[in-house]
N, C-alpha and C positions, 0 to 999 in steps of 0.2 A: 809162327805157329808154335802153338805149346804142343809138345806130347807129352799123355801124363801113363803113367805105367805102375801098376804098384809098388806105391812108397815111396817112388822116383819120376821128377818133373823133368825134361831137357827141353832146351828146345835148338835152332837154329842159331849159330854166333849172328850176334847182335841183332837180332829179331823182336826181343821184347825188353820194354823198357822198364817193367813193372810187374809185377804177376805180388797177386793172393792168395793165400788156403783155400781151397774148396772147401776145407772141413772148421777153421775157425776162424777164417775172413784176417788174418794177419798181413802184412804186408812180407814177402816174401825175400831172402838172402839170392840174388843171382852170382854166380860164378862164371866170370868170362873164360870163353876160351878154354875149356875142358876139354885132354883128348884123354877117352876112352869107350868103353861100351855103353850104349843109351838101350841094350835092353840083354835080356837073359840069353838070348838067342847069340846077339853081337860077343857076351864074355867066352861063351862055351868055344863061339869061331873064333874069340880070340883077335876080336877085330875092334878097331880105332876108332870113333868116329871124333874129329871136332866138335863139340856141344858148347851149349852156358846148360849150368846145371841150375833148376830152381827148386832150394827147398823151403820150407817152414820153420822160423826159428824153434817153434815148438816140438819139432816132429822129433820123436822116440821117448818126449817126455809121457808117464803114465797117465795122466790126465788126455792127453791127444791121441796114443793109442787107441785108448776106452771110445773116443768119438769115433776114430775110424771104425772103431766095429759095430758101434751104434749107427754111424750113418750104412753101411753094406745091409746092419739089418734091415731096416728103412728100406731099402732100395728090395731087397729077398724077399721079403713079406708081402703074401699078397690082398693080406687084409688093411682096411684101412683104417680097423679099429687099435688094429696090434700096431701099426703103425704111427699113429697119433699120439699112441703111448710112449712110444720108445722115440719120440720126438721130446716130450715134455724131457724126458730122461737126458738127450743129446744137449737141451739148452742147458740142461740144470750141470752137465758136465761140461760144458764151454763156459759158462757162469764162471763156477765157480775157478776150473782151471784159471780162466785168464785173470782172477780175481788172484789167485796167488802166485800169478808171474808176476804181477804191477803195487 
């Protein structure tokens, strides 16, 4: 089972063979065998857990930023008109980002 937390994917050691972006469908870096906190709560207690960590090779670049908060708006919004917009917005930012990683 994946948990996903903001920012931050873990999940179970050796549980998943594979995992993608939710935000630009990338095939994702696992990290086996991580021992530390899998959430805000686990750092502040200062507490361990064994994890595989899954990130995004993308994640903290400006381009995949801008989608994350394109897609929360997406999700906040409870028009479907404001929504539809700031869709055309989110492809045009996966567009072009993944056009200037490749």
């Amino acid at each position: 089972m994946i948990h996903a937390l903001e920012g931050y994917r873990w999940a179970e050691p050796n549980t998943v063979t594979s995992a993608s972006c939710h935000i630009c469908s990338a095939p994702c870096v696992i990290t086996r065998g991580v021992i530390g906190p899998t959430c805000f709560a686990s750092a502040i207690a200062k507490r361990a857990t064994l994890h595989d960590r899954i990130r995004c090779p993308h994640s903290g670049r400006e381009w995949h930023n801008r989608a994350v908060r394109l897609r929360r708006a997406i999700d906040d919004t409870p028009s479907k008109r404001v929504a539809a917009l700031i869709q055309q917005d989110l492809e045009t930012t996966l567009r072009d980002g993944l056009a200037e990683t490749f």
